[in-house]
MARLUMGU-438623 format. One record per residue (C-alpha): residue in three letters; x, y, z. Coordinates in steps of 0.02 Angstrom, whole numbers, plus 32768, in hexadecimal, padded with zeros to 4 digits. Example, Ala and Ser with C-alpha at 12.3 -4.5 7.8 and 13.67 -1.06 7.14 Angstrom:
! residues 2
ALA82677F1F8186;SER82AC7FCB8165;
! end
This chain:
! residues 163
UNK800080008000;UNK80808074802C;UNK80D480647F6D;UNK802A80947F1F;UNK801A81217F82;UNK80CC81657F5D;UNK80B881257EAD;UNK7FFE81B07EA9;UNK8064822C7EF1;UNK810B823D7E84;UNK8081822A7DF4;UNK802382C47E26;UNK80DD830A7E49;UNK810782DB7D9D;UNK806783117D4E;UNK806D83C07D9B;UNK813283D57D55;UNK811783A97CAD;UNK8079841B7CA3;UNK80E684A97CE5;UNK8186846C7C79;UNK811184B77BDC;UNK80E684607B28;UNK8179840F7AE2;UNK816B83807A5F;UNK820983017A8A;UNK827183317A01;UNK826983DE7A33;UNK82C683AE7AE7;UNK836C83DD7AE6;UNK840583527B36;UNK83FA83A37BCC;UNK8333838F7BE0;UNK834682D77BAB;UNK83D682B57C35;UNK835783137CA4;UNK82BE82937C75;UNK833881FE7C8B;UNK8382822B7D32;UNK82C1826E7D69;UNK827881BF7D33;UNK831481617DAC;UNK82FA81D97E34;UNK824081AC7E34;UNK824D80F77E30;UNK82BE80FF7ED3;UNK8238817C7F19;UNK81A881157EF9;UNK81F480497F30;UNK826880957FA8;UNK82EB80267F83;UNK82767F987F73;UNK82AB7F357ED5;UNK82217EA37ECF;UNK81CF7E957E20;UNK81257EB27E9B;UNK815D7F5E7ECC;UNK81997F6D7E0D;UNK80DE7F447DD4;UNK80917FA57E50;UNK80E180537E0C;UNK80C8801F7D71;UNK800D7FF37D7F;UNK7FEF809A7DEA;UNK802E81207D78;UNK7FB980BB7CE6;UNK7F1780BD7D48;UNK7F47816A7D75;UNK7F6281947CD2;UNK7ED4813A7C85;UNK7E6481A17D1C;UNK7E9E82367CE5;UNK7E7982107C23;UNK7DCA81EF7C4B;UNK7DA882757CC8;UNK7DF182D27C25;UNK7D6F828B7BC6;UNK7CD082827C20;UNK7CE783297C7C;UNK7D1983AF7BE7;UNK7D4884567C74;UNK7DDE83F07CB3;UNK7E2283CB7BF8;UNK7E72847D7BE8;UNK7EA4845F7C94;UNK7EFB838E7C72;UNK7F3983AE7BCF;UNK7F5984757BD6;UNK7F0684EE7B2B;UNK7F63850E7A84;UNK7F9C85BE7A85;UNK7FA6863679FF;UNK805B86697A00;UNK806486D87952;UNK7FE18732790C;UNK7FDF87907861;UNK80A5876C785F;UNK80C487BC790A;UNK811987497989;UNK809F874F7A2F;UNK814A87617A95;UNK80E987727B3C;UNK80A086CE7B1B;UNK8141866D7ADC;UNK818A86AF7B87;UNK80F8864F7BE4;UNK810D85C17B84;UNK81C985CD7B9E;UNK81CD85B67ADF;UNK825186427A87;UNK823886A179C5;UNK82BC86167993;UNK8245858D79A5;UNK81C685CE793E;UNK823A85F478C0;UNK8276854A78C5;UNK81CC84F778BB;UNK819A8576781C;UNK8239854177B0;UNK8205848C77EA;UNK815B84B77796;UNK81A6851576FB;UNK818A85AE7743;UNK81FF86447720;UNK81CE86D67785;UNK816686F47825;UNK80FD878677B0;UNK80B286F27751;UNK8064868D77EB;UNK7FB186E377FB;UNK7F99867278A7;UNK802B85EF790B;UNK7FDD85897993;UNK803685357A0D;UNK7FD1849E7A22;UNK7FC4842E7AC7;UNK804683A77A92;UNK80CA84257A63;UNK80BC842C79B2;UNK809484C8794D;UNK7FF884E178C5;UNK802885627847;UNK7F9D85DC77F9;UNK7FE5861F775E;UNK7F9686B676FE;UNK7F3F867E766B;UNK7FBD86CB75D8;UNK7F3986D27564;UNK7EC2874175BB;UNK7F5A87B675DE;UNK7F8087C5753D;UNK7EDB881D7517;UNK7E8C88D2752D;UNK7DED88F47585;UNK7D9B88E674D7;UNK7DD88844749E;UNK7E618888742B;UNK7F038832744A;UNK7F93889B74BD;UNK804E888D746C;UNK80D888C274CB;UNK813F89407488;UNK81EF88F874BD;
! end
């Protein structure tokens, strides 16, 4: 009894750090996040069988952070005002080609990311995303300006640039 109620207890621990820690995808960790996660996920196993090593104790951990996950999937599901409050909301982070740097600070995200993430997408400058959300897994949805609608006037008559 005493390893399931560690085992709840480094899970809400857990849960609560990685919902402050903000929205990265995996590949977006850098080496010394990942030595972080490794050493974190030792450090917790010794926290929650206290230096028990049975395959029981093992199992135990194991089986409590599913069911805890699992509860919190369905609590997720069946109850939609804690969703933004599990799983966090995407966040608009540019908006007609302006970086929202008040929000990347929040989401302890920086201008280079973005950029990154547009020239992943094909994108070549921040003036042609009309909308970048950050969404709840980490990644990034890009809203580009429709070029063809640009290139028009008010009446319909195509706009030509000059340079």
């Amino acid at each position: 009894m005493d390893i399931l109620i560690r085992s709840l207890v480094i899970f809400a621990f857990l849960w609560v750090v990685v919902r402050v820690g903000g929205k990265r995808e995996v590949a977006q960790l850098s080496a010394f996040d990942m030595i972080l996660l490794i050493t974190v996920g030792d450090l917790v196993s010794q926290g929650i069988v206290q230096e028990d090593y049975s395959v029981t104790a093992a199992l135990i951990a194991v089986a409590t952070f599913t069911l805890a996950g699992l509860a919190l999937n369905t609590i997720g599901l069946h109850v939609p005002g804690f969703r933004p409050w599990l799983a966090g909301r995407p966040r608009i982070v540019v908006r007609d080609g302006e970086p929202l740097l008040e929000t990347l600070r929040g989401e302890r995200m920086t201008i280079d990311d973005i950029h990154e993430a547009a020239r992943q997408r094909g994108i070549r400058r921040l003036s042609d995303i009309e909308l970048c959300v950050l969404e709840t897994d980490g990644a990034f949805s890009f809203f580009t300006r429709d070029e063809d609608a640009d290139d028009e006037d008010e009446d319909g008559a195509p706009d030509h640039d000059v340079t």
